[in-house]
C-alpha positions as CSV (number, residue, x, y, z in Angstrom):
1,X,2.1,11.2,-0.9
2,X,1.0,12.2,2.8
3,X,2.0,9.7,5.5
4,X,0.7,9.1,9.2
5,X,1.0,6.2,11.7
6,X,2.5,4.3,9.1
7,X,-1.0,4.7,6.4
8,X,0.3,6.5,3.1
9,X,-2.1,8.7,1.2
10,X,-2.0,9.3,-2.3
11,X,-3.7,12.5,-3.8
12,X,-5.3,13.5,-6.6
13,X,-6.6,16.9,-7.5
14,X,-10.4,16.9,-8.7
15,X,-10.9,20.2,-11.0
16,X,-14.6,20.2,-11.1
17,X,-14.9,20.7,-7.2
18,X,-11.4,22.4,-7.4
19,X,-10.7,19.7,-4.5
20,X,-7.8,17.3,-3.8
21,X,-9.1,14.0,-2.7
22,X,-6.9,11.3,-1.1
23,X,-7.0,7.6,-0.2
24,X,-4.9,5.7,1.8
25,X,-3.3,2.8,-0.6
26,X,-1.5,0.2,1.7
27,X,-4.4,-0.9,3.5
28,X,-7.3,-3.0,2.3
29,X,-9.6,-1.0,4.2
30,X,-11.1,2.3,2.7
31,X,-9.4,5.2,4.4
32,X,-10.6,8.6,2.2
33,X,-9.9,12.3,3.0
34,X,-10.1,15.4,1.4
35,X,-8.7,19.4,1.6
36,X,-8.0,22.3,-0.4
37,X,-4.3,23.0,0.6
38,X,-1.7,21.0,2.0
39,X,-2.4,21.4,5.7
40,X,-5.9,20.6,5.2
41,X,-4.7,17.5,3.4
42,X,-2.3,16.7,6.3
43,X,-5.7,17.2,9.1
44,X,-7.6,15.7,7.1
45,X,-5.2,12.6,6.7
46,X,-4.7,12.4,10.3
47,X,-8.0,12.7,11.4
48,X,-9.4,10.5,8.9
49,X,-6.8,7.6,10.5
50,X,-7.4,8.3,13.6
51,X,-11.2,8.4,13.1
52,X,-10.8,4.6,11.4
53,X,-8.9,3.5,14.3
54,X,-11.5,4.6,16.5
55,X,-14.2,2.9,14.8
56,X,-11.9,-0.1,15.4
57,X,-11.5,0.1,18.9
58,X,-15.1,0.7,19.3
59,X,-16.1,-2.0,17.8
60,X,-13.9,-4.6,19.1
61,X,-11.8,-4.9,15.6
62,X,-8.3,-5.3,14.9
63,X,-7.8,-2.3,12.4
64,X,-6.0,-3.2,9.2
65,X,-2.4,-2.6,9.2
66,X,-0.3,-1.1,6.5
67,X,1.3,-3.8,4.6
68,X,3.6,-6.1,6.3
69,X,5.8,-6.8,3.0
70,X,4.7,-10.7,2.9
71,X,2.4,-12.3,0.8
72,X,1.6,-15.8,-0.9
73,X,1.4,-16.1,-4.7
74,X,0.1,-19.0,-6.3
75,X,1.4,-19.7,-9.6
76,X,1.4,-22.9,-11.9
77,X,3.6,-25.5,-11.3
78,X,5.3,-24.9,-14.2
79,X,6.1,-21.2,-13.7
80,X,7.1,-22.1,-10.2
81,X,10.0,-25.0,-11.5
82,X,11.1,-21.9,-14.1
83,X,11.4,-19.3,-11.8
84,X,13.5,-21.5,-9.4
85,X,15.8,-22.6,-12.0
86,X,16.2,-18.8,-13.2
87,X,16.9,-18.0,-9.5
88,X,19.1,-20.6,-9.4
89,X,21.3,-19.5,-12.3
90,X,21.2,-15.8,-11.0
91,X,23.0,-17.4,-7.7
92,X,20.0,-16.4,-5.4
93,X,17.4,-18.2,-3.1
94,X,13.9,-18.3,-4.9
95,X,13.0,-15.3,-2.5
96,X,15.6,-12.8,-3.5
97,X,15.0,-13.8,-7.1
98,X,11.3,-13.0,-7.1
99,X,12.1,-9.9,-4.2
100,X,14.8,-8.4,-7.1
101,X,12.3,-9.4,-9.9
102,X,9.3,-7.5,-8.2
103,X,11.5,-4.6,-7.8
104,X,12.9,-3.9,-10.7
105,X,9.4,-4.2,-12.2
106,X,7.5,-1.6,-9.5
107,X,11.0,0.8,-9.8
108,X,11.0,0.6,-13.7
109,X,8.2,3.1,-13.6
């Protein structure tokens, strides 16, 4: 994982152009770049940013920011009454229940 400005880029190596490509992953936006060693990667990571904020800025746009760590999830009723009563067993606010829960999931890896 490369990081810049905040954007994190995840790499993978492509053995038929003997290339590593990268993407950024916690935007929705497509950020892509591309180098043969590590400091190519890191340029290329950079200037791939900076070239999408760029285009931003030209064209009037608010660029797409690297997650801000809130989101909504809809869920059936249902689900919704179960996982407040299991949060409320645990001792925690609905929140921290489903903040712990999606943790321990993503970690568990």
């Amino acid at each position: 994982m490369f990081k810049y400005k905040s954007y994190i880029g995840r790499v993978d190596f492509e053995d038929k152009d003997d290339l590593f490509h990268g993407e950024v992953i916690n935007t929705r936006d497509v950020i892509t770049f591309q180098g043969r060693s590590v400091r190519e990667l890191k340029k290329s990571l950079k200037d791939s940013v900076d070239d999408y904020l760029d285009f931003c800025s030209e064209r009037g746009e608010e660029p797409d920011k690297p997650f801000s760590g809130q989101f909504l999830v809809r869920i059936p009723p249902e689900v919704h009454r179960e996982a407040f009563i299991e949060a409320k067993k645990s001792g925690k606010s609905l929140n921290a229940w489903v903040r712990e829960t999606i943790l321990k999931s993503v970690h568990s890896k």
